[in-house]
C-alpha positions as CSV (number, residue, x, y, z in Angstrom):
1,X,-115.8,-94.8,54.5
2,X,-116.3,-97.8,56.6
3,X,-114.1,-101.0,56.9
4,X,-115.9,-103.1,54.9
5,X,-116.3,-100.5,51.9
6,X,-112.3,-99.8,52.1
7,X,-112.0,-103.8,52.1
8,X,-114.0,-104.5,49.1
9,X,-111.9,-101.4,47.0
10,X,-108.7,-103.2,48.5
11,X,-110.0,-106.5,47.0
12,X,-111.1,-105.3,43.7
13,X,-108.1,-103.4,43.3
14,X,-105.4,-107.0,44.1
15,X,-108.1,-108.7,41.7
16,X,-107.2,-106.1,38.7
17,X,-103.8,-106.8,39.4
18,X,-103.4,-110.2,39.2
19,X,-105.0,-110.2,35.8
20,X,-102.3,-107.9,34.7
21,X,-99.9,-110.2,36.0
22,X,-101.0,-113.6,34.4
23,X,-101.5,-112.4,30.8
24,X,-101.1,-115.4,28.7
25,X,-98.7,-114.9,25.7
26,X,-98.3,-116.9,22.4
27,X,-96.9,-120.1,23.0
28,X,-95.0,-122.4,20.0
29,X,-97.0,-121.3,16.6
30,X,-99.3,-118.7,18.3
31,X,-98.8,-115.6,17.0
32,X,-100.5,-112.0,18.4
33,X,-103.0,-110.2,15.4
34,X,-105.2,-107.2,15.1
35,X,-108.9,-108.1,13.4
36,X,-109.1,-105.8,10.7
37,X,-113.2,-106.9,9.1
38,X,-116.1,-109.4,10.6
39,X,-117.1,-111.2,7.7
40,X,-119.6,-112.9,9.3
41,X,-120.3,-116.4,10.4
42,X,-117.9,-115.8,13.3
43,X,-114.4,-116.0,10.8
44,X,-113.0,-112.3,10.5
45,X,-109.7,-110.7,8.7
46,X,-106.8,-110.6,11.3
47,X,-103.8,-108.7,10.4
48,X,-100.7,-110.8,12.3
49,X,-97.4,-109.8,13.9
50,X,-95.9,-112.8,11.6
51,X,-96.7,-109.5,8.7
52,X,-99.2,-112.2,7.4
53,X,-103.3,-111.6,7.3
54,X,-105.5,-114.6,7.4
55,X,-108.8,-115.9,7.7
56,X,-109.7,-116.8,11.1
57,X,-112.3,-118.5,12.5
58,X,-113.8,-118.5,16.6
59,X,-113.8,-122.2,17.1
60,X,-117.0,-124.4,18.7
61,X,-116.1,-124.5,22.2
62,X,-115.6,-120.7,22.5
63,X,-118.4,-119.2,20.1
64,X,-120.7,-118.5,23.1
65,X,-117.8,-116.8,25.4
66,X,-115.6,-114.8,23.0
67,X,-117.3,-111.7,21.6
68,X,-114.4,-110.2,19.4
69,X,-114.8,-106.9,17.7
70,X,-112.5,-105.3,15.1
71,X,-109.4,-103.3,16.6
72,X,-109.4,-106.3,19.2
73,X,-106.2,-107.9,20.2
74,X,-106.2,-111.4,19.9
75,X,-103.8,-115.1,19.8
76,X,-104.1,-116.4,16.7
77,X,-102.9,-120.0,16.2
78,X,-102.8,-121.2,12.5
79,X,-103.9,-124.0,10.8
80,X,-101.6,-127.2,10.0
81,X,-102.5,-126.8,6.2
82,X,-103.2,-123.5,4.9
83,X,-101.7,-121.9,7.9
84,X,-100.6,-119.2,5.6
85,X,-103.8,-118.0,5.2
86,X,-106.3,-119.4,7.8
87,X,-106.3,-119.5,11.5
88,X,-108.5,-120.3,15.0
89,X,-109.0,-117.4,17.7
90,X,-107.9,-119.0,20.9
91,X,-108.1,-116.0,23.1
92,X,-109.3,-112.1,22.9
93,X,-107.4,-109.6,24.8
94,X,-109.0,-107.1,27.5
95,X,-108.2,-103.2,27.0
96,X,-105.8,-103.5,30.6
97,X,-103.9,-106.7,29.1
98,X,-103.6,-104.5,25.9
99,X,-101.7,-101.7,27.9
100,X,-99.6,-104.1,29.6
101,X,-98.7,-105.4,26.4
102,X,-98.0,-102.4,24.6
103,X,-96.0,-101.0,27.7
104,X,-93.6,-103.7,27.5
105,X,-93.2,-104.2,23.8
106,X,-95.2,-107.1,22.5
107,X,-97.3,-104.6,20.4
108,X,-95.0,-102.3,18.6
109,X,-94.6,-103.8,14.9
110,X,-98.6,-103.9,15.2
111,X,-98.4,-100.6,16.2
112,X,-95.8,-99.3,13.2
113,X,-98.1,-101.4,10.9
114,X,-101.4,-99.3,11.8
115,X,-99.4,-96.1,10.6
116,X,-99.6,-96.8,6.9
């Protein structure tokens, strides 16, 4: 292996790490959800750690960047009125973030939820 091959694995390898380390978490009225169901018209069923499921919707400015699928880990923040029921998808979680998360406990009443 050559110098410059061992140097672009060392790279790549500091690169994976630092997105473990910079994970953004919910901030204020943010709360972590599960999407259960697409519906269509980019709103979806997310099941929320708050024990509440709501409507909620990608907004404008991220339709094009955030593909979300169900079973996707995801910040919810809910709406000012109807918060109870409705919500925006601020950010979509990747599967290394999700370990993270669940190896240091941010996941687990999701997790004891997805037993029933």
């Amino acid at each position: 292996m050559s110098k410059k091959e061992q140097a672009k694995r060392d790279a790549a390898r500091q690169a994976a790490e630092e997105e473990i380390r910079r994970i953004r978490l919910p901030k204020g009225e943010e709360t972590l959800g599960i999407v259960d169901q697409r519906v269509g018209g980019s709103r979806m069923f997310v099941r929320c750690l708050d024990g509440k499921q709501r409507v909620c919707r990608i907004p404008g400015r991220l339709k094009k960047r955030l593909w979300v699928r169900e079973r996707d880990i995801v910040i919810i923040e809910p709406w000012e009125f109807g918060g109870d029921e409705k919500g925006d998808v601020i950010l979509k979680y990747r599967p290394n973030q999700v370990s993270w998360l669940r190896k240091n406990g941010y996941l687990r009443t999701l997790e004891e939820a997805d037993e029933f």
